[in-house]
Structures are given as C-alpha cells and as structure tokens.
C-alpha positions as CSV (number, residue, x, y, z in Angstrom):
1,X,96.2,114.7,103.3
2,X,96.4,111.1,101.7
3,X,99.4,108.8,102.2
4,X,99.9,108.9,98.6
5,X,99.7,112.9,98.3
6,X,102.2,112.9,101.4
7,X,104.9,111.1,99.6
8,X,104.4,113.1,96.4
9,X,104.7,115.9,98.0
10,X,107.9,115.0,100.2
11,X,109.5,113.6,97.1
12,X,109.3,117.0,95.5
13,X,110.8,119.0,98.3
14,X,113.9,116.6,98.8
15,X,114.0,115.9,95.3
16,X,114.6,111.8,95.9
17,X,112.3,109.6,93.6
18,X,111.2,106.9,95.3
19,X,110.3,104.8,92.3
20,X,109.9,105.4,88.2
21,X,106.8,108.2,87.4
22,X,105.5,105.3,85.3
23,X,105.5,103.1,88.2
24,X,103.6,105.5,90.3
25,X,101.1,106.5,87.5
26,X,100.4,102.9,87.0
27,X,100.1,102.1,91.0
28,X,97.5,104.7,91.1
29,X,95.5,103.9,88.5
30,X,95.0,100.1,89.8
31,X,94.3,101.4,93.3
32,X,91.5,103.6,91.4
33,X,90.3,100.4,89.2
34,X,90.7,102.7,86.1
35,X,91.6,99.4,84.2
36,X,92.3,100.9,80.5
37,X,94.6,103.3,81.7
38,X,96.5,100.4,83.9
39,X,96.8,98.7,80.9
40,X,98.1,101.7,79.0
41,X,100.9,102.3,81.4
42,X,101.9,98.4,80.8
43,X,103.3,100.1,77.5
44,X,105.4,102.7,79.1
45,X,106.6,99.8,81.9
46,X,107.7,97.4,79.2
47,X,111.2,98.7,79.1
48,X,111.6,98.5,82.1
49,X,111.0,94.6,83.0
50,X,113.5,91.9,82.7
51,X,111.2,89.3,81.8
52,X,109.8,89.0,77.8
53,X,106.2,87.1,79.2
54,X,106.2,89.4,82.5
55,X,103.9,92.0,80.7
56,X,101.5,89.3,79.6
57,X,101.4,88.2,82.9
58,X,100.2,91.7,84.3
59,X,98.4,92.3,81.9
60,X,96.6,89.0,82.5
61,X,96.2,89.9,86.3
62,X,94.7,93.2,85.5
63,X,92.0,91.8,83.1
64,X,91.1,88.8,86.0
65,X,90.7,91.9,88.8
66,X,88.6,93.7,85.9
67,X,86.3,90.4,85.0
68,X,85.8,89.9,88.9
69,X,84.8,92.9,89.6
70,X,82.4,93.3,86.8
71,X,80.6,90.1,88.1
72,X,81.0,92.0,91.4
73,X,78.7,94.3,90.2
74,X,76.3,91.9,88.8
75,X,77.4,93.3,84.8
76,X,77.8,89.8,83.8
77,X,77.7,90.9,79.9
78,X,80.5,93.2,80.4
79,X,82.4,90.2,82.5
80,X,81.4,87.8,79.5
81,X,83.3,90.4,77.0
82,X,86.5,91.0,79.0
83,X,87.0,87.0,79.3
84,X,86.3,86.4,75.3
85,X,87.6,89.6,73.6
86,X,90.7,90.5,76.1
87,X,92.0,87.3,78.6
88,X,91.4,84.6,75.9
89,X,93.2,85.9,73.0
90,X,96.4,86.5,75.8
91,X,96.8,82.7,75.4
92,X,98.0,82.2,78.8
93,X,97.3,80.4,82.0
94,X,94.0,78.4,80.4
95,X,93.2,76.5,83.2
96,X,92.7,79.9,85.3
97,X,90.9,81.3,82.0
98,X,88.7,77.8,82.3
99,X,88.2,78.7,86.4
100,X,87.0,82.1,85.4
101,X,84.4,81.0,83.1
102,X,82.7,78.8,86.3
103,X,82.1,82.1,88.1
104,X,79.4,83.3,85.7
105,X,77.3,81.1,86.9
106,X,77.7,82.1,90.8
107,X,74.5,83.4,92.4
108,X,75.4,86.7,93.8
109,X,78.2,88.5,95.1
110,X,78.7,86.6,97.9
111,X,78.9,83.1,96.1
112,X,81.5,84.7,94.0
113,X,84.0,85.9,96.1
114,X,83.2,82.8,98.0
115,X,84.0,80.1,95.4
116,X,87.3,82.6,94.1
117,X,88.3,83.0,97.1
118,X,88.3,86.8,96.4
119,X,88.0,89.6,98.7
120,X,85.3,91.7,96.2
121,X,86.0,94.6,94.2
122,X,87.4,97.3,96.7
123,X,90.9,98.3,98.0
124,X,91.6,95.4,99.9
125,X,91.9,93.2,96.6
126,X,93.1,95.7,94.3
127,X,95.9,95.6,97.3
128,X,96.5,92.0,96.8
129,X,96.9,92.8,93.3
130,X,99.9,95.1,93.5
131,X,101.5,93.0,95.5
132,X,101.5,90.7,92.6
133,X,102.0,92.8,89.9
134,X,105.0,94.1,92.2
135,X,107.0,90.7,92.0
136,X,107.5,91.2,88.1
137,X,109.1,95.0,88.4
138,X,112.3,95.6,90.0
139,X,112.6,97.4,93.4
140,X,114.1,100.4,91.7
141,X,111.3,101.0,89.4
142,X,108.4,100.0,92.1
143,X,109.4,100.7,95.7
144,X,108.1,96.9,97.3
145,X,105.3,96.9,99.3
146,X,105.7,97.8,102.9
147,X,109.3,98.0,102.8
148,X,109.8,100.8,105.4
149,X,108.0,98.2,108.0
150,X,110.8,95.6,106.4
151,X,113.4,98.4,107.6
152,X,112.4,99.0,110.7
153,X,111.8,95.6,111.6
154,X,115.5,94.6,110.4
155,X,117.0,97.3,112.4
156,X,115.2,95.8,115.4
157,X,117.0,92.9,114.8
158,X,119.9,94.2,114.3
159,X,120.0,95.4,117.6
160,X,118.8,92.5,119.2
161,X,121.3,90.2,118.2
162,X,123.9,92.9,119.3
163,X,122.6,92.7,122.3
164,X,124.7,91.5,124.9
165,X,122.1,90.1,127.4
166,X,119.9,89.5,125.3
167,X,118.2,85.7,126.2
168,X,114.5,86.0,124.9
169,X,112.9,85.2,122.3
170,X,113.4,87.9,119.5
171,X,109.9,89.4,119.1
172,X,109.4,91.3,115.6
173,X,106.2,93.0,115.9
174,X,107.0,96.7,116.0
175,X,104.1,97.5,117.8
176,X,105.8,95.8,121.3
177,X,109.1,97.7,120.6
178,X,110.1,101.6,120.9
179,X,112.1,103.1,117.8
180,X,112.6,106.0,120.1
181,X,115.9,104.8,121.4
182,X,118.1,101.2,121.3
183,X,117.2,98.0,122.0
184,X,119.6,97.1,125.6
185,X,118.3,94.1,127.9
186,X,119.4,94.6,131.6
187,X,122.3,92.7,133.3
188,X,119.6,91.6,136.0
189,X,117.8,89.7,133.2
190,X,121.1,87.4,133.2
191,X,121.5,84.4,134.9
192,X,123.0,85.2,138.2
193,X,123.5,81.8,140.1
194,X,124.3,78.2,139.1
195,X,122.6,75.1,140.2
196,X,124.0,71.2,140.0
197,X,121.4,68.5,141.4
198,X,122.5,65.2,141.3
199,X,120.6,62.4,143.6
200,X,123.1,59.5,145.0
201,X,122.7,56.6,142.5
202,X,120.8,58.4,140.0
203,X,121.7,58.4,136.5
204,X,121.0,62.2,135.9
205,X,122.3,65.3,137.7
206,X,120.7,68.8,136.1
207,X,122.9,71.6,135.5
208,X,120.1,74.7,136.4
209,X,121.6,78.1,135.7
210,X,118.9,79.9,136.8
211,X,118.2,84.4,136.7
212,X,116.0,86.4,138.1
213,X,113.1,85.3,136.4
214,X,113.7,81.2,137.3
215,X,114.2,80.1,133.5
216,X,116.2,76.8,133.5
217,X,118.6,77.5,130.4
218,X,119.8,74.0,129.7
219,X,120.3,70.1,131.3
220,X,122.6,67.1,130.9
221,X,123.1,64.1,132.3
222,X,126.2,62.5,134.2
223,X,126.3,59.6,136.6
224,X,127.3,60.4,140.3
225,X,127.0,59.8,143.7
226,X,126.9,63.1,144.9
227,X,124.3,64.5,146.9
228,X,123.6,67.7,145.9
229,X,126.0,70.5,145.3
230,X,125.0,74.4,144.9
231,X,127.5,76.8,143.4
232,X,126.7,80.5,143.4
233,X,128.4,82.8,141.3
C-alpha cells in the first residue's frame, strides 16, 4: 500500500484530518503533474490563504514546473505557449519570466536542468515544489513537510537536555538514536577525578577534570609555584 493510501486510510478509521480535503486533493495532483487540475484546486484553496498575492505566487510556481517539464520532454511549442499565454499575463516575478525564456534555447535535457539548476520532471522536483507551495498555506490546512521527523527529532532533544549526564555533543540524526525507550547517559560517562598541574614559575597551571573517556573539559590560567598537586574525588 502507498504512503499516501496509508494515511487516507488511517485518517478514516480514527476519524482525525490531518489537513483540509482541498489541501490533500491539490498535494496529489502536483505529485501526479496533472497541472490543470493543480490549478483548479488554487480556486477552492483561495479562502483559505492569508496572503491576497499568495495564489499568484502558486500559481506562478505551478506554471514554471509545467514550462520545465515540457522542455523536459523536448515539446518546446507547448513550453513556448504556457510562458506566453499563462506565466506572462500573471505579471509577476519578470526577471524569472525573462530567465525562463533563455531555456528554450538549451540543447537537450541535460543542458536544461543543468543551466536551471533543476532536478528534471519527476518526483524529486515536483517534491521541491510542494515544499514551496507549502510555505504560502497554513499548517492547519497543509500538514508541513516532514513534520513527524521534526517531532521526533524534538523529543530527542528534549530528552537530551534533561539529561543529567549528559556531556556530548547532541547528535539529531534519528538514525543513531533508539525511540524504543529514553535517552539516559551513564554516571560512568562523568568526570570522575580532578587534575591541577601547575609547573614552579610557570605562568599557567591547567585545571584537567578528566572521565572515563580522558576528555579535558576546560583550562585556566593562575600564577604559582607549586609543583604539581592531584586531587581525586
């Protein structure tokens, strides 16, 4: 079953929407590149975004990731159309209109995504794409993107900075962590003994509290004439 079939289906039996049907109809039909039916579900969104120009500015998105992947394809007449007849009259953004017109004359494929620095027609930049089209629609009307991995990764955290020996650097990759029980550093991990060395006639004496693991933790400086001194705790 697809991931997008699993949360449809798990939103029905606990009954909890996740985001606004519109939002989801219109999520799906990017990820498909069915681009007049994106733009048809702009009209059912519009109510529901805060900003007057943020329409025009999806709407300008979807018609770029349409004309790109046209040229994609090598239909440079249909590319041609979509900039004159639908991104031009949106009288927006005309130096990007202006950058779009360069790509018609790109070789191939390659040169294209090359010089737009474009990933090519396919999931990975119709993925890019939502993400932008996700910063104009509140989080209750588009869940944000990845935001279970933003969760889990907060809860880690969390618990790391609750952690009472804790003395590492916080990592936040999930992979290196389990989320099958607490984060709890050992007391062994703690500094267990304290070192002074300070050299007769030396300006500097090191203060080296040191665990298990040897990691100095911090220094200073302090003029004496002591020898050495070790202090064990």
């Amino acid at each position: 079953m697809e991931r997008s079939q699993t949360v449809e289906q798990l939103m029905q039996e606990t009954g909890c929407s996740l985001e606004h049907p519109s939002a989801t109809k219109f999520r799906n039909h990017v990820t498909e590149g069915d681009w007049e039916k994106a733009e048809a579900d702009l009209t059912e969104l519009k109510s529901l975004v805060h900003l007057p120009q943020a329409i025009v500015r999806m709407k300008f998105l979807l018609l770029e990731q349409k004309y790109l992947e046209f040229l994609d394809d090598g239909k440079v007449l249909e590319a041609l159309q979509v900039l004159r007849f639908e991104l031009t009259p949106l009288k927006y953004n005309t130096d990007r209109i202006h950058a779009l017109s360069g790509y018609l004359m790109c070789r191939d494929a390659e040169d294209l995504r090359a010089k737009a620095e474009w990933e090519g027609k396919g999931s990975l930049s119709r993925t890019k794409l939502l993400d932008k089209l996700h910063t104009y629609l509140p989080p209750s009307v588009m869940l944000p993107p990845r935001r279970l991995q933003t969760l889990l990764r907060q809860a880690v955290e969390l618990q790391r900075d609750r952690c009472l020996y804790h003395n590492t650097k916080a990592d936040t990759n999930l992979d290196s962590v389990s989320l099958l029980m607490d984060h709890a550093c050992s007391s062994l991990r703690y500094p267990s003994a304290d070192t002074w060395l300070q050299l007769r006639g030396a300006d500097r004496s090191q203060h080296c509290p040191r665990g298990p693991s040897r990691h100095v933790f911090h220094s200073f400086q302090k003029r004496t004439v002591s020898l050495a001194q070790r202090r064990h705790t």
